[in-house]
Structure formats: structure tokens, C-alpha cells
N, C-alpha and C positions, 0 to 999 in steps of 0.2 A: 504494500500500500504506500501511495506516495501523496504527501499531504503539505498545505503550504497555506498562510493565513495572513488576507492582505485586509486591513481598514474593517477589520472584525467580521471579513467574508472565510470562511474556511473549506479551503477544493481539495477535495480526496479524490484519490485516482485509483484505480487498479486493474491492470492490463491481461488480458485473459490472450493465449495464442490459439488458435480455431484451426486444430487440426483436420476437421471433417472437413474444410470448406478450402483449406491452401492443398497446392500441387507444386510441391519443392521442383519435382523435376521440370516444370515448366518455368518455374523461379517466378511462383505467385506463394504468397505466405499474408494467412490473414489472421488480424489481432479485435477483439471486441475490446473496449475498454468501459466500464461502470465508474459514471463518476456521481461525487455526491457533493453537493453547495449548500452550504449550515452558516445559515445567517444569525453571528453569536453579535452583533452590533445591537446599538439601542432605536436605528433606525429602519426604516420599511426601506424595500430597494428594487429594483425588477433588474432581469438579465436583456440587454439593450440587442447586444452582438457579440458573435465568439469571432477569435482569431487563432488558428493554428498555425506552428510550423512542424512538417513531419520532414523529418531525414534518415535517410537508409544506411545502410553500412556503406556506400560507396559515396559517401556525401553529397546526393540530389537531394535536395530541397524543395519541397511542395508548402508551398502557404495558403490557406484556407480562410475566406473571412465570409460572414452571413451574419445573417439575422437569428437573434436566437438560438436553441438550441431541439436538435428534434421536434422542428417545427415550434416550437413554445418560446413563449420570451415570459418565465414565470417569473410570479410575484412573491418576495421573501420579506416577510413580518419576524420581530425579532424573534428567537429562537426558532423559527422555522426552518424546514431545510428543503431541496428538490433533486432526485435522484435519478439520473437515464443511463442509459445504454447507447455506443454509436460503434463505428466501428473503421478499422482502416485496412486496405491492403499495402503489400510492400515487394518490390522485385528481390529484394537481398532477404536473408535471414535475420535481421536484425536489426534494430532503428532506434528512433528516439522522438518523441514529440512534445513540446510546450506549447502552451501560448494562454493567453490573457479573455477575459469577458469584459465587455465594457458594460458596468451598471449604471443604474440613474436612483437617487434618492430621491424619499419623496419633497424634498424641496428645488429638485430639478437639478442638482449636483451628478454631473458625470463623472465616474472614477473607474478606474483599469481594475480589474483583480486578477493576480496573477495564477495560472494554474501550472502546477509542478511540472519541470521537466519530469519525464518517464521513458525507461525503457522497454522497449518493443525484441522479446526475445525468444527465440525459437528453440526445438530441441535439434535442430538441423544448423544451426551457427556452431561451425567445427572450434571447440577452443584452446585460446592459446593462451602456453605459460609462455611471459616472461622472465 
């Protein structure tokens, strides 16, 4: 689990690899990731936009930006939290992905939150000692 807490927004992550759904030998490898946003602030906030960046083992970079998240741009009252599911594919065995949500307070304050880098790891990434 990878977890990170910005302006009393808190982003849990945890990277599941989808072995029924990747075909290593065609160098397609896919990952679900569950993430959970626990609004511990004393203020109300909605999720505006996500921003991703996903990078493979051979350092391509893909950045992702939209509205929302799984279709929702939910609303977080204090102690509240909102929890999804999304998912990514990857040509290499292995990656990494961060990136931020832009919220909006209820007094119309937009702020970044950031969400954990993570890594994307297969059981098909051959490993190396140093």
C-alpha cells in the first residue's frame, strides 16, 4: 500500500498485477490499481481532475489528464472518504505511476493533492542483484 497526505487529503494506492488479462509474450502486462481519498480536513472539497504520469521500464512516459475520476468528480465532507478501481496496461514488465487531483473547497479554493508514486510490478520482471 502506498499512501501520501497533502492539505488533510489522504491517497492510498494499491497496485494489483492482472495476470488473466496480460500476454507477456506479446509484451502486454496489465495492472488494476484501488485507490482510496479520506478526506481527514475540517473542510468539504470535490475531486475537480486527475493527472497521471505512467512510465514503463524502458522510460516512455504517458500522461493522462481528465475530469474526474471513473466518471465521478465526488464530493468529500470531513471525515469522508471515496474509493475506485481503474486500471492500466504496460508494454515492459514493470513501471511506475504518480500524479496529483486537482480539488476545489467549498469556498472555491483550488488545491493539487498529491497521489503516491507506485510501483507497477510483475512476476515476469527478471530480477537483478546489484
Amino acid at each position: 500500500m502506498y499512501e501520501q497526505e497533502t492539505d488533510g487529503i489522504k491517497v492510498s494506492v494499491e497496485p494489483i498485477y492482472l495476470e488473466d488479462q496480460s500476454q507477456p509474450s506479446e509484451d502486454h502486462y496489465v495492472w488494476a490499481y484501488q485507490v482510496t481519498i479520506e478526506n481527514r480536513s475540517p473542510k468539504t472539497v470535490q475531486l475537480l481532475n486527475r493527472h497521471w504520469r505512467i512510465t514503463d521500464a524502458q522510460g516512455r512516459t504517458e500522461e493522462v489528464r481528465g475530469p474526474g475520476v471513473v466518471g465521478e468528480q465526488p464530493v468529500l465532507r470531513p471525515g469522508e472518504s471515496f474509493e475506485y478501481t481503474s486500471g492500466t496496461p504496460l508494454s515492459t514488465p514493470s513501471g511506475i505511476m504518480l500524479g496529483s487531483y486537482e480539488m476545489e473547497a467549498e469556498d472555491g479554493s483550488a488545491f493539487d493533492v498529491a497521489i503516491p508514486a507506485f510501483s507497477l510490478d510483475s512476476p515476469h520482471q527478471p530480477v537483478q542483484l546489484h
